[in-house]
C-alpha positions in Angstrom: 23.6 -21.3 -19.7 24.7 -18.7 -22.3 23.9 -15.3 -20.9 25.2 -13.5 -23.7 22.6 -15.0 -26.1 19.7 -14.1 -24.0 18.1 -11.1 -25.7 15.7 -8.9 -24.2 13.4 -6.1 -25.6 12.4 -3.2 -23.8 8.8 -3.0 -23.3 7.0 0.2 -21.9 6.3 -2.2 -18.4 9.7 -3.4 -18.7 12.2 -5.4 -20.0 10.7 -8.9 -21.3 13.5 -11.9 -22.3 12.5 -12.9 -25.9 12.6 -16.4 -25.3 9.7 -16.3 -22.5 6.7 -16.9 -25.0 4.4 -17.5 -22.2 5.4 -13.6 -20.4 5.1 -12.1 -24.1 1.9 -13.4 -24.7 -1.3 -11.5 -24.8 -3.6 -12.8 -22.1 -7.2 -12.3 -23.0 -9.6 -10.8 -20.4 -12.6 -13.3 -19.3 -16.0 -11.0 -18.9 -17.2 -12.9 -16.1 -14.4 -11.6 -13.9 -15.2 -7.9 -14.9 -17.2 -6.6 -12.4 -17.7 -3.8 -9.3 -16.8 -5.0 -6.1 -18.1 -2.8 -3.2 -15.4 -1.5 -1.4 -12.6 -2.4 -3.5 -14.2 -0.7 -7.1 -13.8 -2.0 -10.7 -11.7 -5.2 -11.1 -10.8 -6.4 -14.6 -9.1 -10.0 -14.4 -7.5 -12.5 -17.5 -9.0 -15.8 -18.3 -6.1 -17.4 -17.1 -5.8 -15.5 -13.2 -2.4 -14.4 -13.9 -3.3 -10.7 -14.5 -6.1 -8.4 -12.5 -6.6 -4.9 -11.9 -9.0 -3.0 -9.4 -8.9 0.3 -9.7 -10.9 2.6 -6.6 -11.4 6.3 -5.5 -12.0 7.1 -1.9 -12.4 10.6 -0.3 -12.9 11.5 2.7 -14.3 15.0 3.8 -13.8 16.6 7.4 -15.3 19.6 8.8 -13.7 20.6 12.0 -15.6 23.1 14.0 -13.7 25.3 16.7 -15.3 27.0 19.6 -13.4 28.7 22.5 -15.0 31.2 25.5 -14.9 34.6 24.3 -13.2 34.0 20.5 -15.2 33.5 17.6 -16.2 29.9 16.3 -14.4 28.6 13.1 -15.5 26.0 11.3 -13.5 24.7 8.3 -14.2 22.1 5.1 -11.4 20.0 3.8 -10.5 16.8 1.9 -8.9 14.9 4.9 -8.0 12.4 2.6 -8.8 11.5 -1.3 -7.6 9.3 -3.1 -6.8 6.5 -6.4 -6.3 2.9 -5.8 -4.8 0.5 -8.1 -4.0 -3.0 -7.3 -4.2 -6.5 -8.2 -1.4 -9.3 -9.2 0.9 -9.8 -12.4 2.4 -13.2 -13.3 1.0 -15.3 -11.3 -1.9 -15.2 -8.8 0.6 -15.4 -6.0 2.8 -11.7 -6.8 0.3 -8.8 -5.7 0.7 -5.5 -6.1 -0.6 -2.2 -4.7 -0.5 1.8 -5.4 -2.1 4.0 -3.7 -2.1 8.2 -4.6 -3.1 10.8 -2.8 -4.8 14.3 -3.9 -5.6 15.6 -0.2 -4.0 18.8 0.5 -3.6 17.5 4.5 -1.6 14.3 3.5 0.1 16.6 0.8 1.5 18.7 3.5 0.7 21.8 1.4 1.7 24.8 3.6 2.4 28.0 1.9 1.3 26.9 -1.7 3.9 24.3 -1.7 3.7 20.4 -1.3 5.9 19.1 1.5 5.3 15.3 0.9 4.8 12.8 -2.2 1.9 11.9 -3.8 3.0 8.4 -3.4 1.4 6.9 -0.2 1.8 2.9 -1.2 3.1 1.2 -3.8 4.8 -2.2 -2.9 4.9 -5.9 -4.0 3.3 -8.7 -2.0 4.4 -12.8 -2.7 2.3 -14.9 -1.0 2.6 -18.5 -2.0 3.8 -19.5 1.0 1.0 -19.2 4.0 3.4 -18.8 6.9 6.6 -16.9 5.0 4.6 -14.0 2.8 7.6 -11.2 1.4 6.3 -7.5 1.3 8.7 -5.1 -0.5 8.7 -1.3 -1.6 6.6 1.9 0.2 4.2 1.0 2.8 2.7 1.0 6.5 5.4 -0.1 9.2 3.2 -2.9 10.7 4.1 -1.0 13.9 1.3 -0.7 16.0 -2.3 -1.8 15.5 -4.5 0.7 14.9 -2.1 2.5 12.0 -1.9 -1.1 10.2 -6.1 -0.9 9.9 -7.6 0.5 7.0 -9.2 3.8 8.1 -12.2 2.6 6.3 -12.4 -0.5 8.8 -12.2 1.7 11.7 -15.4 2.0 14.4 -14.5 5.5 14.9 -14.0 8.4 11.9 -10.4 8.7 12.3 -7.2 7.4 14.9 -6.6 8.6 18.0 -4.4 11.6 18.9 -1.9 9.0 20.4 -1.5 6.7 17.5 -0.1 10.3 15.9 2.2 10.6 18.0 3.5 6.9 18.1 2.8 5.8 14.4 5.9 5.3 12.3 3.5 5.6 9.2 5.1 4.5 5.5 8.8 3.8 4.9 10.7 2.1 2.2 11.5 -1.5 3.1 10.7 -4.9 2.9 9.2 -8.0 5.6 8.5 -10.9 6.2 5.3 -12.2 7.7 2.3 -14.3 8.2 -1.3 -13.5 9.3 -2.0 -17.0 9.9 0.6 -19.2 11.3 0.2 -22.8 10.9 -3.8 -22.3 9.4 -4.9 -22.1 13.1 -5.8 -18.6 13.5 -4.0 -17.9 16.4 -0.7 -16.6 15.6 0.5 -13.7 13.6 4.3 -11.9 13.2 6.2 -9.8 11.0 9.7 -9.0 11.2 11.2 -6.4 8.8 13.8 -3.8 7.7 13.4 -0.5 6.6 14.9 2.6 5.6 14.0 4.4 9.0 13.4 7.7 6.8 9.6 7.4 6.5 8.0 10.0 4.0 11.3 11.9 4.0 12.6 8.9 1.9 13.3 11.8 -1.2 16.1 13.2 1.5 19.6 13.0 2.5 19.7 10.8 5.1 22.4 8.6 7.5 22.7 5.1 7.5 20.7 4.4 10.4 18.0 1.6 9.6 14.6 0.9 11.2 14.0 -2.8 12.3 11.0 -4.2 13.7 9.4 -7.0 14.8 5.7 -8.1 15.7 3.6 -11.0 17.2 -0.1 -10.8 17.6 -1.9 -13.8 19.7 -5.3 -13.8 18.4 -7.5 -15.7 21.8 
């Protein structure tokens, strides 16, 4: 193969080689696909399945109230967590992707009139045509332990537990591999996976030290 005759122009998604007609063509969108989903929001698809975005809001409002013996009671209003959702697959049906933005001063860290974290809370690539060897890659959850992997929208109570704070190892930058259902029995699950160990302090110096990890759920 001649690489040096391989052009490619520049497109404002990305670089696309000329000779790929089928990546440079326009893929119309199929109205029957265009619909609300509850819980995921408004999902636009192509006729052909090789391109779909959903795009969501979710917000979240807490209102702590503090009462101690002989101090006053303070009670407080705060976004404990709003945000935008975009997700969906390019390609192909099988390469997924996800980006998730937050506007919530808590998960901000705004102290001081300054923000302390990103804005960036997920945005990673998913390829899952093979059932029992999926690849994850960019910003997300750990898959650590189980109660930080759920959605907090799928949780029985409002929010986690004091302990999961204290144990979570929340978002890094990495990548895994995994399955959620072994063998299409629905009894085995793992992940194994490296990361950059720095979590949401990813935009700092850091050593070399990496975060590696491992997981196996038996599902009874």
């Amino acid at each position: 193969m001649d690489l040096a005759a391989k052009t490619v122009e520049t497109f404002p998604l990305g670089p696309v080689p000329k000779d790929d007609a089928d990546k440079r063509a326009e893929a119309p969108l199929d109205p029957a696909k265009t619909k609300w989903r509850p819980g995921t929001g408004l999902e636009v698809k192509s006729a052909d399945g090789r391109y779909s975005l959903q795009f969501g809001l979710f917000g979240q409002l807490q209102a702590p109230i503090i009462h101690a013996p002989g101090k006053d009671t303070t009670v407080d209003l705060t976004f404990r967590r709003a945000r935008i959702i975009l997700g969906g697959n390019i390609f192909s049906p099988h390469l997924l992707y996800k980006i998730q933005l937050t506007a919530s001063p808590v998960e901000l860290g705004w102290k001081n009139g300054a923000i302390g974290r990103s804005p960036i809370l997920d945005f990673y690539f998913t390829f899952d045509r093979l059932r029992d060897a999926t690849f994850v890659v960019g910003q997300y959850k750990v898959p650590y332990n189980h109660q930080r992997m759920l959605r907090v929208t799928g949780m029985q109570l409002v929010d986690r537990s004091s302990a999961n704070n204290e144990f979570t190892m929340d978002r890094d930058i990495g990548l895994d591999i995994r399955s959620k259902d072994v063998g299409g029995l629905g009894k085995l699950r793992y992940y194994a996976g490296v990361f950059l160990g720095e979590g949401y302090e990813w935009h700092q110096a850091g050593d070399f030290g990496l975060t590696y990890m491992g997981r196996v759920e038996a599902l009874p």
